[in-house]
N, C-alpha and C positions, 0 to 999 in steps of 0.2 A: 217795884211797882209794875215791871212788866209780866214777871211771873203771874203775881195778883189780877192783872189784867189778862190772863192766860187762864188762868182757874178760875174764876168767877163769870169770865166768859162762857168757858165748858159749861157752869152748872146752869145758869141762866139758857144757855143757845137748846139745850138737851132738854131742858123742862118745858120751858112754853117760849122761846125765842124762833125755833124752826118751822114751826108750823106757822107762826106769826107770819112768815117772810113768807115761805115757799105753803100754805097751809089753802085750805079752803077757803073764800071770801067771808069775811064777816063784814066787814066795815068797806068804803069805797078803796079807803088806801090799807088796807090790814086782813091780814085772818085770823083764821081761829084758834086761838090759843090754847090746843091741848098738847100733851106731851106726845113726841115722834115715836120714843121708846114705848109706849103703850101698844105701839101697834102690831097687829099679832102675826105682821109678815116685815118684821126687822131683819132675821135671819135668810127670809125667802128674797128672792130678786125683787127689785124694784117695778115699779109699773109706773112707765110717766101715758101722761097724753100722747096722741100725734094732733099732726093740722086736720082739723073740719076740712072734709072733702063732700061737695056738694055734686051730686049726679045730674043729667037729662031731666028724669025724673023728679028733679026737687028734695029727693031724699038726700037727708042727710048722717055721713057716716063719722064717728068718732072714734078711731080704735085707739087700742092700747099696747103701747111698746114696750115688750119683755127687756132690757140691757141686760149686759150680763155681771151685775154687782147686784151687792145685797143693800137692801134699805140705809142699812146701818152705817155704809160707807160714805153714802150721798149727804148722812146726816154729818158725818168727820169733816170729809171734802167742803163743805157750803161752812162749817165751823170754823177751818182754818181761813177762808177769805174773809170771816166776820173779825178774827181773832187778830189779823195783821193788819187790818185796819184800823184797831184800835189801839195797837203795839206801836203803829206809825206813828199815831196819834198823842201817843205816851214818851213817844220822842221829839216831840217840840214843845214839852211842856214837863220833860222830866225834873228838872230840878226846881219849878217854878210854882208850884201845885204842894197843897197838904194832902199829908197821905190818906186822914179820914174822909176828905175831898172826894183825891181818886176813888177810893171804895164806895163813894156812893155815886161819882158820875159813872165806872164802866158799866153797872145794868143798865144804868138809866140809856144811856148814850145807844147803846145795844139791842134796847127795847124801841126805844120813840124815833130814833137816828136811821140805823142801818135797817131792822126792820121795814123799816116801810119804804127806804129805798130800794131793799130788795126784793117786796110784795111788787112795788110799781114798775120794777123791771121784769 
């Protein structure tokens, strides 16, 4: 069950689970659910936000901070803290759970659960 919860995680979190969480706004608590690997700088380094710095002036500046990892790592990294949450999870409930069960709560759980706790963080 854990394994299962491990790979069905990956294909979920990598299709539309990542951008959901860490993705563009669509909904108050959600984003956009399209796939992270689609994006045509997964190889290239990441680009997050910085903080809105607001001048004298009124003008406001948003830049963008180069890290020095590639997209594709950030998408692994934010996967294994989805992934061990739900492996915790698979441990207080391993023996007590039908396995056709489990295979349909970990997308679910994955999707409507950590997602959106981790869009609202």
């Amino acid at each position: 069950m854990a394994l299962y919860a491990f790979v069905a995680a990956l294909i979920v979190w990598v299709v539309i689970g990542f951008r959901m969480a860490f993705g563009e706004r669509r909904l108050p608590f959600w984003g956009r659910p399209i796939p992270p690997l689609a994006s045509p700088t997964l190889v290239h380094r990441d680009q997050l936000p910085t903080t809105t710095h607001f001048f004298c002036n009124d003008m406001m500046v948003n830049l963008m901070e180069e890290p020095l990892y590639q997209h594709a790592s950030l998408v692994y990294f934010d996967f294994m803290f989805a992934v061990i949450t739900l492996i915790l999870l698979a441990g207080s409930v391993l023996g007590l759970i039908n396995i056709k069960a489990w295979m349909t709560f970990i997308p679910l759980c994955l999707l409507v659960s950590y997602t959106v706790g981790a869009f609202s963080l």
